[in-house]
C-alpha positions, 0 to 999 in steps of 0.5 A: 543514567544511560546503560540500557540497550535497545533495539534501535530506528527500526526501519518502520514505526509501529502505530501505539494505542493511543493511551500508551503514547499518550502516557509515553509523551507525557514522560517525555514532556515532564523530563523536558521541562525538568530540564529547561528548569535545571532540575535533575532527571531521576527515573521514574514511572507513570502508571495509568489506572483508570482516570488516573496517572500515578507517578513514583520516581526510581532514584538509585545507585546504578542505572541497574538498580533504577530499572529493577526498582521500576520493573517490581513497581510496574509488574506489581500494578495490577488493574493498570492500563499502561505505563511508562518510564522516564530517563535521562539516556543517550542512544547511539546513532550513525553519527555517533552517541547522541544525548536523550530523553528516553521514555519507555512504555507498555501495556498488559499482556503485550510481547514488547514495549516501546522507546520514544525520545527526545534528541537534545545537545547542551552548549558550553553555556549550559543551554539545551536544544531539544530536537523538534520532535520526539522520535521513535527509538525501537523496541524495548522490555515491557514489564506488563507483559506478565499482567492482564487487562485491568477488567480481567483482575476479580475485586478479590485478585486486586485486594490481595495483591494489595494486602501483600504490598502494604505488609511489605510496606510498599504501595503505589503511591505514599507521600511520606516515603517519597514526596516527589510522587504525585498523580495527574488526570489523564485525558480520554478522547473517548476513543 
């Protein structure tokens, strides 16, 4: 899963709030130890609702095809706070195309989202060195940008979205269909 193209190593590093680099790193974290465990990275997002983070992977046929399912999962989050999507990519860099784990991430009603990632080589042996520290890798689309604050949404805005999402028979999250789906608690510094 790699063809997506971004803004890349801006020259300087924009301060994230502090819950989308807390959701951003989370990604990052689970996809590393994926992949120190041999599991497969499949793509997927996590959605900050409240306390909560909501998790749904995006497996599909192309890379394409992972980033829409993600896109209609994210814009349809009304009363989201932030989210993030997970990936096994590369980014391409002075010293050439580099393996990455890619975390892109955003907020509602912001212009841009933003990429952090995690350099990692596999040797012959099939051992994984992961940088020190995630890096910062630029800009990308932020498929919030259509929604407001989760506060703005009015009780009757969120039940209808979610009245449509159960006739077409989606939701954010259903064990049944997906049982790799699951949910965490997200810490709040109370800043």
């Amino acid at each position: 899963m790699a063809d997506r193209v971004l803004e890349t190593m801006p020259e300087e590093v924009p301060e994230l709030p502090e819950l989308l680099e807390k959701v951003i790193i989370f990604a990052l974290e689970e996809m590393k130890e994926k992949m120190e465990k041999g599991e497969d990275i499949v793509p997927f997002t996590c959605l900050v609702v409240k306390d909560n983070l909501f998790m749904e992977s995006h497996p599909g046929d192309t890379p394409d095809q992972c980033f829409a399912d993600a896109r209609h999962t994210v814009e349809g989050a009304r009363g989201a706070d932030a989210y993030a999507m997970g990936y096994d990519g590369y980014i391409e860099t002075d010293e050439g195309v580099k393996d990455a784990l890619i975390a892109e991430g955003g907020m509602p009603g912001d212009e841009a989202g933003h990429a952090i990632g995690y350099l990692y080589t596999v040797d012959a042996d099939g051992n994984i060195t992961f940088g020190e520290e995630a890096a910062y890798i630029g800009e990308a689309p932020n498929f919030m940008e259509g929604l407001k604050e989760a506060d703005e949404y009015s009780p009757e805005e969120m039940d209808q979205r979610y009245v449509e999402l159960e006739d077409e028979g989606e939701g954010l999250y259903n064990p049944e269909a997906n049982p790799t789906e699951g949910y965490a608690e997200v810490e709040d510094d109370g800043e």
